[in-house]
N, C-alpha and C positions, 0 to 999 in steps of 0.2 A: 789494377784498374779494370775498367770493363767499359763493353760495349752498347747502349742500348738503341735497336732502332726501332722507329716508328715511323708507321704509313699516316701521313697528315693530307687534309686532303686541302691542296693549296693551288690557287688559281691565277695568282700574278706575283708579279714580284713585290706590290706590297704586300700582301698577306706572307710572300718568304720575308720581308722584314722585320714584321711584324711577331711572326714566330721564334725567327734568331733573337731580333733583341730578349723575350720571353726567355727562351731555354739558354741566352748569356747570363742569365741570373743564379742557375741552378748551381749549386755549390758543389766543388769537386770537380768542375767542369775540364775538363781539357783539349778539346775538340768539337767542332761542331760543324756537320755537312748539311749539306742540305738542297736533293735533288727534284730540282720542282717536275721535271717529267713523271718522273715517277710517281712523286709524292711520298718521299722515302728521307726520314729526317735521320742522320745517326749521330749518335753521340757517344765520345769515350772520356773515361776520367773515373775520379772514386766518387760515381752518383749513386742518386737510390733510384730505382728504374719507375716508382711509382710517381716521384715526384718530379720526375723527368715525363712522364706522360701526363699529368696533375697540370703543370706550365704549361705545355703543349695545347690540353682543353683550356684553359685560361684565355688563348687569345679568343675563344670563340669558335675554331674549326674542329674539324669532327678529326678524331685522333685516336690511334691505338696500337698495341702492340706491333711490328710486323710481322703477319702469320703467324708464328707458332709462339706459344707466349714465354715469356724471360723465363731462366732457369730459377729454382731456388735461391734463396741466399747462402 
C-alpha cells in the first residue's frame, strides 16, 4: 500500500465532509485523515495517487500534491 497526501484547501467542516465523503469512494482506500489546520488530507491503501487528487478537485476546492510530488509508480 501507499501513502498519498494532499494539501486541500479547506475552510469549515463542511467542506472537510464534503471532501471525505469524496475520497471514501476511491478504491483501495484504507485510511483516510484529514487536518483542516493545515489543509493536509492523507490517504493510505492500494490507491492511484492521481485519482486520489482527481476526487479531491471534484468537490470543487483547489487541491494538490503536498509539496513535493508522488514518486513514480
Amino acid at each position: 500500500s501507499q501513502t498519498v497526501v494532499l494539501k486541500v484547501k479547506i475552510h469549515c467542516l463542511g467542506c472537510e465532509k464534503k471532501v471525505k465523503k469524496s475520497l471514501n469512494k476511491v478504491k483501495g482506500l484504507m485510511s483516510l485523515d484529514v487536518n483542516r489546520n493545515e489543509g493536509k488530507v492523507t490517504v493510505k491503501g492500494f490507491v492511484d495517487p492521481k485519482e486520489v487528487l482527481k476526487r479531491a478537485k471534484k468537490t470543487g476546492k483547489q487541491a494538490d500534491f503536498w509539496p513535493s510530488p508522488p514518486p513514480p509508480p
